[in-house]
N, CA, C and O of each residue as an XYZ file, in Angstrom:
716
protein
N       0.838     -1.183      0.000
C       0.000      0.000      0.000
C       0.884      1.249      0.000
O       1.779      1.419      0.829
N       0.614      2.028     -0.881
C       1.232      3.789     -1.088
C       0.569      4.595     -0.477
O      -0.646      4.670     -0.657
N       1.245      5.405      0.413
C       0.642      6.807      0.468
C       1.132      8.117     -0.072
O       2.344      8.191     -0.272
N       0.206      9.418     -0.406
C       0.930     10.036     -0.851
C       0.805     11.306      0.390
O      -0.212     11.699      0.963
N       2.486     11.843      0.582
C       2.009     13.251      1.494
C       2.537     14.356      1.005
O       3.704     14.257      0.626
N       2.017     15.384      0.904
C       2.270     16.539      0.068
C       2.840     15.762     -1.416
O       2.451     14.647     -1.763
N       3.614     16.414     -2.020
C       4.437     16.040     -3.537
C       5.347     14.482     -3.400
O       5.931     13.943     -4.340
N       5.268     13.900     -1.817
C       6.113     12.160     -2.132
C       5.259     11.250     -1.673
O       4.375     11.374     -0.826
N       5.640     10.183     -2.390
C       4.927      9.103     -1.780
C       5.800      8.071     -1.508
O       6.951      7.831     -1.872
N       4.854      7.402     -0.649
C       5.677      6.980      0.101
C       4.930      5.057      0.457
O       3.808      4.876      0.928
N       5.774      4.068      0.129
C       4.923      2.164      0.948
C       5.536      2.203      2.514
O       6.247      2.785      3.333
N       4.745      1.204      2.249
C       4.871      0.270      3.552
C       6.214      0.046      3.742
O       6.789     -0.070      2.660
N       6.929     -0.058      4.683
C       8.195     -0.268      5.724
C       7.527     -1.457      6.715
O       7.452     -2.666      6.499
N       7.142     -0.802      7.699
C       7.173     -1.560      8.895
C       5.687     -1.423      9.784
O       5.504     -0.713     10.772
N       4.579     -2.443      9.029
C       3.383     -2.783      9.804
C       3.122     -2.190     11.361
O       4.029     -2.004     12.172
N       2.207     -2.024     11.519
C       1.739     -1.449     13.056
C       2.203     -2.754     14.141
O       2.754     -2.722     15.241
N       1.769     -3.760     13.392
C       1.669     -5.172     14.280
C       3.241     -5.470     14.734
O       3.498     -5.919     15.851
N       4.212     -5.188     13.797
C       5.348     -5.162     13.902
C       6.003     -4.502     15.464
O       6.618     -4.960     16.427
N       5.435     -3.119     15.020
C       6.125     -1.947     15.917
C       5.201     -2.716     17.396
O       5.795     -3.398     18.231
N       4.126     -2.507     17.443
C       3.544     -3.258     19.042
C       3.801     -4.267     18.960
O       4.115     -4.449     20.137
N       3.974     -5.343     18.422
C       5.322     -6.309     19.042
C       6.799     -6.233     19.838
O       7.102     -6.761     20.908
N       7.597     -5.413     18.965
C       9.155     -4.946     19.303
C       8.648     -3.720     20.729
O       9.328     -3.770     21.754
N       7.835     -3.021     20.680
C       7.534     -2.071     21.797
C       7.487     -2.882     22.744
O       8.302     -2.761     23.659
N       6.262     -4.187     22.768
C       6.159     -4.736     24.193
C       7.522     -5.422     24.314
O       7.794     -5.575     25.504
N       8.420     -5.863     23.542
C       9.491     -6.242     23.822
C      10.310     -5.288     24.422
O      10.481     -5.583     25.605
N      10.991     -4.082     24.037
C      11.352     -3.046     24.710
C      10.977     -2.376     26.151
O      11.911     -1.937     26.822
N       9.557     -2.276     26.682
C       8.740     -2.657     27.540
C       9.219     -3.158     28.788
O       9.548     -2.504     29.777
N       9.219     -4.896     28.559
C       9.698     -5.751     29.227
C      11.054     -5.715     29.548
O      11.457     -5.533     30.697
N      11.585     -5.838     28.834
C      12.987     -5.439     28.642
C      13.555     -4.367     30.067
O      14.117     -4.562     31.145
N      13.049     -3.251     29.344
C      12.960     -2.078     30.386
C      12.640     -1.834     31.867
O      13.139     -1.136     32.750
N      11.390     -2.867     31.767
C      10.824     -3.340     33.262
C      12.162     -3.994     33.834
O      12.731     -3.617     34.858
N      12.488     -4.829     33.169
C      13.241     -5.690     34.467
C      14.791     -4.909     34.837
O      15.345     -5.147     35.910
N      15.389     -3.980     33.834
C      16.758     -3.292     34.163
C      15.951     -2.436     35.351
O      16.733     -2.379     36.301
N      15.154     -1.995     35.567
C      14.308     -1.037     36.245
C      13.747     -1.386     37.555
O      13.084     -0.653     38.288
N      14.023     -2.336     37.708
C      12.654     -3.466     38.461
C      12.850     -2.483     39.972
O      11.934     -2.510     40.793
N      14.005     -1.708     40.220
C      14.248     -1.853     41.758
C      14.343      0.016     41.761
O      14.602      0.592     42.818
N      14.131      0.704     40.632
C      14.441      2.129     40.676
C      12.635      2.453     40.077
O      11.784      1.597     39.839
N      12.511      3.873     39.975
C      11.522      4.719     39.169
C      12.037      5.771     38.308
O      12.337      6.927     38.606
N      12.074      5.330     37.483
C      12.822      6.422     36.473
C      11.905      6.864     35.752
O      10.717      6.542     35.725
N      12.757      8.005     34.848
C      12.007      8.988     34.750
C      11.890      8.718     32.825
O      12.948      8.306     32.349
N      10.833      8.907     31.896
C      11.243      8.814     30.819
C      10.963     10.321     30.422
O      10.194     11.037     31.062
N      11.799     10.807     29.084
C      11.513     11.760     28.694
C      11.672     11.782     27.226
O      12.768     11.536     26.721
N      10.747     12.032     26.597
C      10.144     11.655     25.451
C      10.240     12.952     24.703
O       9.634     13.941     25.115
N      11.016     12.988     23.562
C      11.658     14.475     22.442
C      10.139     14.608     21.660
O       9.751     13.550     21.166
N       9.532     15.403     21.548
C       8.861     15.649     20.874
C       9.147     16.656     19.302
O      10.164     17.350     19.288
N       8.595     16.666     18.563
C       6.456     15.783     18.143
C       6.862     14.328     17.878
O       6.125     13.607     18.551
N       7.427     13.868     17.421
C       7.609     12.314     16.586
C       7.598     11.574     17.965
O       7.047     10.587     17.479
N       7.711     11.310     18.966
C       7.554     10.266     19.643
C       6.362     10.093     20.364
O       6.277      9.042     20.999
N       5.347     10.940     20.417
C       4.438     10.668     21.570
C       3.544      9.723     20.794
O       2.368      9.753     21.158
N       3.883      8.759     19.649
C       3.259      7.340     19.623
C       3.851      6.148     20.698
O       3.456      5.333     21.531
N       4.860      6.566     20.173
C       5.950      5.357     20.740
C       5.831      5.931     22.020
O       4.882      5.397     22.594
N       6.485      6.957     22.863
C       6.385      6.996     24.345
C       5.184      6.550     24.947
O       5.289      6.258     26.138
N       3.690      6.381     24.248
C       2.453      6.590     24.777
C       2.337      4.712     25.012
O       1.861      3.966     25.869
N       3.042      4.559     23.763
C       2.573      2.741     23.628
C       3.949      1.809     24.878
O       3.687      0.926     25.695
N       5.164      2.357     24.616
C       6.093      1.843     24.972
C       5.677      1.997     26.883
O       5.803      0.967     27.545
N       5.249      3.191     27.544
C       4.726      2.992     28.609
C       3.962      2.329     29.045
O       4.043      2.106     30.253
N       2.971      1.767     28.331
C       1.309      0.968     28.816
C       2.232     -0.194     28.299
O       1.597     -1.223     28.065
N       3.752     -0.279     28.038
C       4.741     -1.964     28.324
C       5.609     -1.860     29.405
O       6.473     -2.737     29.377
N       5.702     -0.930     30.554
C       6.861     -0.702     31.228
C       5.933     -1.431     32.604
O       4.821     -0.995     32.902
N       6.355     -2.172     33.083
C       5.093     -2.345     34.510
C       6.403     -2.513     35.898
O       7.078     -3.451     36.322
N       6.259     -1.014     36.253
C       6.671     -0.612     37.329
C       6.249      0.781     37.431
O       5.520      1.374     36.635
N       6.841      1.289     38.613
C       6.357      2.585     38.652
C       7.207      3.790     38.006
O       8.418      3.569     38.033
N       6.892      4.822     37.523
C       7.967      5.336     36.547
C       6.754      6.718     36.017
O       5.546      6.654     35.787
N       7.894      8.101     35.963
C       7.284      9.134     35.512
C       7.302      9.314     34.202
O       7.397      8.353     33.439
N       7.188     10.910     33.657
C       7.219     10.835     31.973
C       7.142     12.758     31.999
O       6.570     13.578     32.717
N       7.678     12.803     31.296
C       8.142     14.153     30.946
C       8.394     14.472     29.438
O       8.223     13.467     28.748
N       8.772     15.643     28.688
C       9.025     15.821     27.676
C       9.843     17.114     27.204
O       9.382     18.166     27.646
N      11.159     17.244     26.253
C      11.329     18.203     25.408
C      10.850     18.465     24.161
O       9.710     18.042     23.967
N      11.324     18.980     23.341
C      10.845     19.237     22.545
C      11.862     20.204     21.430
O      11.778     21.429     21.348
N      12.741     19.411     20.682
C      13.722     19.810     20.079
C      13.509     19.581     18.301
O      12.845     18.637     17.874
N      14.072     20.432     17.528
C      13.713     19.958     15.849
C      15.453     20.062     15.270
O      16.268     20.778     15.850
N      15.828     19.167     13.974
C      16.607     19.809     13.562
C      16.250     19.242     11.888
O      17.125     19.112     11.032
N      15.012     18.998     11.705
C      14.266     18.873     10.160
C      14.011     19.968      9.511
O      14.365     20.447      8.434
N      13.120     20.371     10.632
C      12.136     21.585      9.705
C      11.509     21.232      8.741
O      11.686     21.975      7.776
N      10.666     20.195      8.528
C       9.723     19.872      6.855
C      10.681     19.704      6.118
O      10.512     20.395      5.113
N      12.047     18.888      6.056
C      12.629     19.150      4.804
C      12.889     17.182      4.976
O      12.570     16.339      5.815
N      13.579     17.179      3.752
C      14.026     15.308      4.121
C      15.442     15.121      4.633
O      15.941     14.006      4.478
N      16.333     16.321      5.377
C      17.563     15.657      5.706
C      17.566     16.654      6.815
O      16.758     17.578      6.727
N      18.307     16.601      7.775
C      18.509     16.927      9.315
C      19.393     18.563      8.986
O      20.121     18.326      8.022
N      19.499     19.396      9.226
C      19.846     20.913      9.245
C      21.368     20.566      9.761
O      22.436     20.768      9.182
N      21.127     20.019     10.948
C      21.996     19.822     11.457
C      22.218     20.864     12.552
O      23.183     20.693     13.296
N      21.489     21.846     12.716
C      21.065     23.155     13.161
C      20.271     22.098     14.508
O      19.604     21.090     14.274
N      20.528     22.587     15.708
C      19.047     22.120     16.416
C      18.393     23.657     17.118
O      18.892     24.714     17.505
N      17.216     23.171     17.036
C      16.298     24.221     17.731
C      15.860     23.639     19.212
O      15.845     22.413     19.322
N      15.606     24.210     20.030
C      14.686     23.745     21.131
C      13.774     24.824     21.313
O      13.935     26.042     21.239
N      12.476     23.898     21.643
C      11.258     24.428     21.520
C      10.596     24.578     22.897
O       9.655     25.338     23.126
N      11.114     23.871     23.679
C      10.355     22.990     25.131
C      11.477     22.567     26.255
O      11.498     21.407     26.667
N      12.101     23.224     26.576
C      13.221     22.679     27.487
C      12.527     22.148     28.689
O      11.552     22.740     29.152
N      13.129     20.737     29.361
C      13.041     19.737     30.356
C      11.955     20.490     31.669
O      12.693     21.065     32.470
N      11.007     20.576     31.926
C      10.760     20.728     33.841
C      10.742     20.364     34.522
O      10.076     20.824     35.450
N      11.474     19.206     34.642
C      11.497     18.223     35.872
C      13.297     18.057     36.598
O      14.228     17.596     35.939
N      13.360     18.303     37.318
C      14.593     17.750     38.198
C      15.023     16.303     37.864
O      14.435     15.294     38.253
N      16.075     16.339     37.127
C      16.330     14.802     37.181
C      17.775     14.314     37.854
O      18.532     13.360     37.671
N      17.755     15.393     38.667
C      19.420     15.320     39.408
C      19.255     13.969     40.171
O      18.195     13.849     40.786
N      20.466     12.557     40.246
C      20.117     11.551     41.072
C      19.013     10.725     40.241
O      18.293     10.079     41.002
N      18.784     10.618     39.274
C      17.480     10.350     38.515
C      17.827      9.041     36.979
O      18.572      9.316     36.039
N      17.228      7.983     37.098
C      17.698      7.184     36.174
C      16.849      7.645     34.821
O      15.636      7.455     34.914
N      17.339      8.243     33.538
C      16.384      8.470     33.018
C      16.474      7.593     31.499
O      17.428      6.976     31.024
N      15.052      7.811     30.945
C      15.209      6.860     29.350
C      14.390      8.358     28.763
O      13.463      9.156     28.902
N      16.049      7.794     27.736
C      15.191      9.025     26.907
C      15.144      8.658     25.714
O      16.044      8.219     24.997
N      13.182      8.999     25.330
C      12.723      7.978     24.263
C      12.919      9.126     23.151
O      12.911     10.354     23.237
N      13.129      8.084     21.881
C      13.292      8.954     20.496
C      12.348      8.243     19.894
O      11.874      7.204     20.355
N      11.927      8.941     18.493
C      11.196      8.498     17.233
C      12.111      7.672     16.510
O      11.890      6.521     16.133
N      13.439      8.522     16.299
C      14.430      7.884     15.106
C      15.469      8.306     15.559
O      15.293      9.232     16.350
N      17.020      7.876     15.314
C      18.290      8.246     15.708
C      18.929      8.259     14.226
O      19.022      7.129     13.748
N      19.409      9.360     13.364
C      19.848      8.856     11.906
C      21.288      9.602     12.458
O      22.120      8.972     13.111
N      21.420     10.774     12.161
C      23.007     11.223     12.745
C      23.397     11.618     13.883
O      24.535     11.974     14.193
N      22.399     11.562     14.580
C      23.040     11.408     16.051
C      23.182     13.046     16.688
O      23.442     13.390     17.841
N      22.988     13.640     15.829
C      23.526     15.050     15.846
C      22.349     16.085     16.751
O      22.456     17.305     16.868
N      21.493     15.425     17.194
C      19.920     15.788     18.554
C      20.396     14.981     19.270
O      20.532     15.371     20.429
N      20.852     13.561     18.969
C      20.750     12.989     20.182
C      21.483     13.484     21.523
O      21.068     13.734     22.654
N      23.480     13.540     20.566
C      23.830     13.845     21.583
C      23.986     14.894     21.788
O      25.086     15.020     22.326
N      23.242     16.294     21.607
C      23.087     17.185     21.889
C      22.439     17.055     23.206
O      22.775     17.713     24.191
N      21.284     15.980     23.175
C      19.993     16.159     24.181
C      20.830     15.446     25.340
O      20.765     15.885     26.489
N      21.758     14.139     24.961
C      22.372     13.577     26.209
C      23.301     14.148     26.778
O      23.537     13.848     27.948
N      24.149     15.209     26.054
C      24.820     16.108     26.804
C      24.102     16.845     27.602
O      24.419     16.782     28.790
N      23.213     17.540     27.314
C      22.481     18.440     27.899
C      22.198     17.963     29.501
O      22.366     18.505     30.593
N      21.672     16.636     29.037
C      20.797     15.998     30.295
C      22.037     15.692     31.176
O      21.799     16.167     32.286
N      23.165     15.147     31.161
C      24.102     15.011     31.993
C      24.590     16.017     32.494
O      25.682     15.740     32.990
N      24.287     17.187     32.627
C      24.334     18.760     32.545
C      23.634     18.459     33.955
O      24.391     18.784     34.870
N      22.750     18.079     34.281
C      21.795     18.181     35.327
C      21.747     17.010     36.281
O      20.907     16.715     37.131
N      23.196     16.254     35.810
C      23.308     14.720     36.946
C      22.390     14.123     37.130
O      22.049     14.044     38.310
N      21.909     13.722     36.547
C      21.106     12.031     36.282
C      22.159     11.072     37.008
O      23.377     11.175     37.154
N      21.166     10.025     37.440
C      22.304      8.562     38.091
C      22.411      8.117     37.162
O      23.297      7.269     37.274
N      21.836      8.152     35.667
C      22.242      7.375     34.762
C      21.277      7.904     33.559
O      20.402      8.740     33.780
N      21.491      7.390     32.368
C      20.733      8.144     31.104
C      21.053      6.996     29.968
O      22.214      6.713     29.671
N      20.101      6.466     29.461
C      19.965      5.165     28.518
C      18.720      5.858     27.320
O      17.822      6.595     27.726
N      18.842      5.529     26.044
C      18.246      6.247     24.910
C      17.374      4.634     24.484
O      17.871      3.509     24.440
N      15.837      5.088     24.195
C      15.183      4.237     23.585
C      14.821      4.675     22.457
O      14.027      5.607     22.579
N      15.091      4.372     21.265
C      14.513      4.800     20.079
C      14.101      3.483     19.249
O      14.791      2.486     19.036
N      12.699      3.778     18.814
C      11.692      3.127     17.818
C      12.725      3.009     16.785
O      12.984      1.807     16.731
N      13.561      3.744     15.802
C      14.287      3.670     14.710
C      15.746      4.477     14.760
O      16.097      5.585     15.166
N      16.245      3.626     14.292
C      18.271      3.559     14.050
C      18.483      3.441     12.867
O      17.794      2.693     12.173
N      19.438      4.123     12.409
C      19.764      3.986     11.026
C      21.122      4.136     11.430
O      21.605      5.202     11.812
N      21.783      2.962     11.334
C      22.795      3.585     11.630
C      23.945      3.571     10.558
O      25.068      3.321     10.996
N      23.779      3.866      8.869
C      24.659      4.037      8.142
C      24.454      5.781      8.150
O      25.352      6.553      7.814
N      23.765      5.996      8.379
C      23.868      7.688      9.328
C      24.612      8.734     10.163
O      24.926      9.923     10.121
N      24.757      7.334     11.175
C      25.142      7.838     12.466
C      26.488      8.410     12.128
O      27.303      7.937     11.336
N      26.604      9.553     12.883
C      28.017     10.439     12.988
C      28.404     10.605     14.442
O      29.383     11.279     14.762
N      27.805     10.125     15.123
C      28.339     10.108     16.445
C      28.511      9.207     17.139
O      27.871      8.357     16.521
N      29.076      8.494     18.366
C      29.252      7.468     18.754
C      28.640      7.813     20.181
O      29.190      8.492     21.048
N      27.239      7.132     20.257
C      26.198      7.426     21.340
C      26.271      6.106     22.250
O      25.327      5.325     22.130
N      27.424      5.741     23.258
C      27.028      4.526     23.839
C      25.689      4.344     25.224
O      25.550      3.475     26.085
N      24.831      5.683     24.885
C      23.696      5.536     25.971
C      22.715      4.910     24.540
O      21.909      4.074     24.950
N      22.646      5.061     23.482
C      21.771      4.066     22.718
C      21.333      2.653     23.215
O      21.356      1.806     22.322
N      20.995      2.274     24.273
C      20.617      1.069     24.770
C      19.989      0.155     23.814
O      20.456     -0.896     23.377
N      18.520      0.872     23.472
C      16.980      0.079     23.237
C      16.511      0.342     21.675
O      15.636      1.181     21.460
N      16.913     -0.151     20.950
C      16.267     -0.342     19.648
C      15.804     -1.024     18.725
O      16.255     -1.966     18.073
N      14.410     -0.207     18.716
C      13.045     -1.096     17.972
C      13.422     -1.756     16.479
O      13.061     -2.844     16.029
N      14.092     -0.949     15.992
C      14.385     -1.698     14.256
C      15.374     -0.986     14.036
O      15.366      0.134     14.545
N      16.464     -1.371     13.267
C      17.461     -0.850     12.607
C      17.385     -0.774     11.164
O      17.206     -1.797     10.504
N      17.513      0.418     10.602
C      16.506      0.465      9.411
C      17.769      1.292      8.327
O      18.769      1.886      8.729
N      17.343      1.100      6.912
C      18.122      1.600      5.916
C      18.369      2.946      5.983
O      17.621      3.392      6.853
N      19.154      3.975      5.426
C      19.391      5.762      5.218
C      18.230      5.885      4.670
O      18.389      5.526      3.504
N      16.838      6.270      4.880
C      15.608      6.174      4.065
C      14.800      7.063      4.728
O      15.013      7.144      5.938
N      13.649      7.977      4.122
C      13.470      8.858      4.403
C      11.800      8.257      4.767
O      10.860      7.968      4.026
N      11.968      8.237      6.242
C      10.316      7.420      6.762
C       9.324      8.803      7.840
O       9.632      9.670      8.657
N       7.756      8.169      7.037
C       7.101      8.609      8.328
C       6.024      7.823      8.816
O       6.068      6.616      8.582
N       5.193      8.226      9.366
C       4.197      7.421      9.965
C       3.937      7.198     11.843
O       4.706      8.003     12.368
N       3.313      6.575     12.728
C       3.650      6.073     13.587
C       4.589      7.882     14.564
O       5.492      7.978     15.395
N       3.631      9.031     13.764
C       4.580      9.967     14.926
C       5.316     10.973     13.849
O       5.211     12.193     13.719
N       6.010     10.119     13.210
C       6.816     10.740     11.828
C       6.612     11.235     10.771
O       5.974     10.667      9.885
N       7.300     12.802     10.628
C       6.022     13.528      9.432
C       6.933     13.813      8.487
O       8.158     13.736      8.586
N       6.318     14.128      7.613
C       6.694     15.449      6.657
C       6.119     16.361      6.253
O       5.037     16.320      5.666
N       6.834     17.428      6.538
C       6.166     18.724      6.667
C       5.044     18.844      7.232
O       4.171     19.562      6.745
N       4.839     18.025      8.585
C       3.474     18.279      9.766
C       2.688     17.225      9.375
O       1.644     17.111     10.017
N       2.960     16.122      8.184
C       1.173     15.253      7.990
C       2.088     13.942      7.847
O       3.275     13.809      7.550
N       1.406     13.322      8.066
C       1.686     11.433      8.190
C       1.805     11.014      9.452
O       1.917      9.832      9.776
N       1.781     12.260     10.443
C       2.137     11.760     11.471
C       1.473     10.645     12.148
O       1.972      9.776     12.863
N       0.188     10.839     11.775
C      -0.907      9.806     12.171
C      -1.331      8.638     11.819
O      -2.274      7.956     12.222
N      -0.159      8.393     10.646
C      -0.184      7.049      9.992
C       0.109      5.795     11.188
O       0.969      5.953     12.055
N      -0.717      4.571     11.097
C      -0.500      3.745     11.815
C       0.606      2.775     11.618
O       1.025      2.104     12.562
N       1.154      2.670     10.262
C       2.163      2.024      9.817
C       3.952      3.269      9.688
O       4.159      4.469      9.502
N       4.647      2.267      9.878
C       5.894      3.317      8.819
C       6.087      3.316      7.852
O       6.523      2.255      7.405
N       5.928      4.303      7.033
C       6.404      4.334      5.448
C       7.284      4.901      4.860
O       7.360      6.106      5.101
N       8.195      4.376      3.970
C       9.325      4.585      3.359
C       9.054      5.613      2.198
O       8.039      5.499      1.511
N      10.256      6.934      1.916
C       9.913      7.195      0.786
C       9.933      6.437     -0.517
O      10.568      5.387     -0.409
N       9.570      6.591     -1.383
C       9.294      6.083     -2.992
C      10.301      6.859     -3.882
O       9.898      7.896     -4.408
N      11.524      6.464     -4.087
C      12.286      6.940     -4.942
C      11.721      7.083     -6.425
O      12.432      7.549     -7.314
């Protein structure tokens, strides 16, 4: 199945059934490194509040949730490389185990912006969950990358959270662009 958003279109990647599978796996996963702390997750916004929303109703312990809110797209198909922040952190996470959930990790170039940042404010510890890795991308060497849902081609996806230029976000599947 194709969709089209604005001027690309874009198939199927990676089924819904897929992603809530690997989530409750991540989930579990998460539960048990966790089993004896409450940590805190903090979820980058817009693209993740699928995945943070689903990946929590898999975490079964007790545990908060927070959010930033950083861009370095802007509606375009490759990363600026520029980051903006939109929403900086309100929660104290000094002493604080935190997961910090992503949509996608392609160059790394938000991430470790955001994990520097956060170690800025002494966390007991800081581990990255992201739904999607690409890692013929990656330009940085992120060893808090713990938790990842699929490792996926240099490909320009949305769906499941992930837009372009503001629409697809609501797609239930991920979809790949259509060269």
């Amino acid at each position: 199945m194709k969709v089209k958003i604005h001027d690309l279109e874009f198939e199927k990647m990676i089924p819904f059934e897929h992603i809530e599978q690997r989530t409750a796996e991540l989930g579990q996963t998460i539960s048990k490194e966790y089993q004896n702390s409450t940590p805190i997750f903090v979820g980058v916004l817009n693209g993740c509040f699928m995945f943070t929303a689903d990946l929590l109703k898999q975490v079964n312990l007790p545990c908060e949730v927070a959010f930033m809110k950083l861009s370095s797209y802007r509606g375009g198909l490759e990363s600026t490389r520029s980051i903006r922040e939109d929403l900086d952190l309100s929660v104290d996470i000094q002493g604080r185990h935190v997961v910090l959930v992503e949509d996608i990790v392609d160059t790394g170039n938000t991430l470790r912006y955001m994990v520097d940042k956060l170690n800025a404010l002494n966390p007991a510890s800081i581990k990255v969950c992201a739904l999607l890795y690409k890692p013929e991308a990656m330009e940085h060497d992120i060893p808090e990358l713990q938790y990842v849902g699929f490792e996926i081609e240099n490909k320009f996806v949305v769906g499941y959270g992930l837009d372009y230029k503001e629409l697809g976000r609501n797609l239930k599947d991920i979809y790949q662009l259509v060269k």
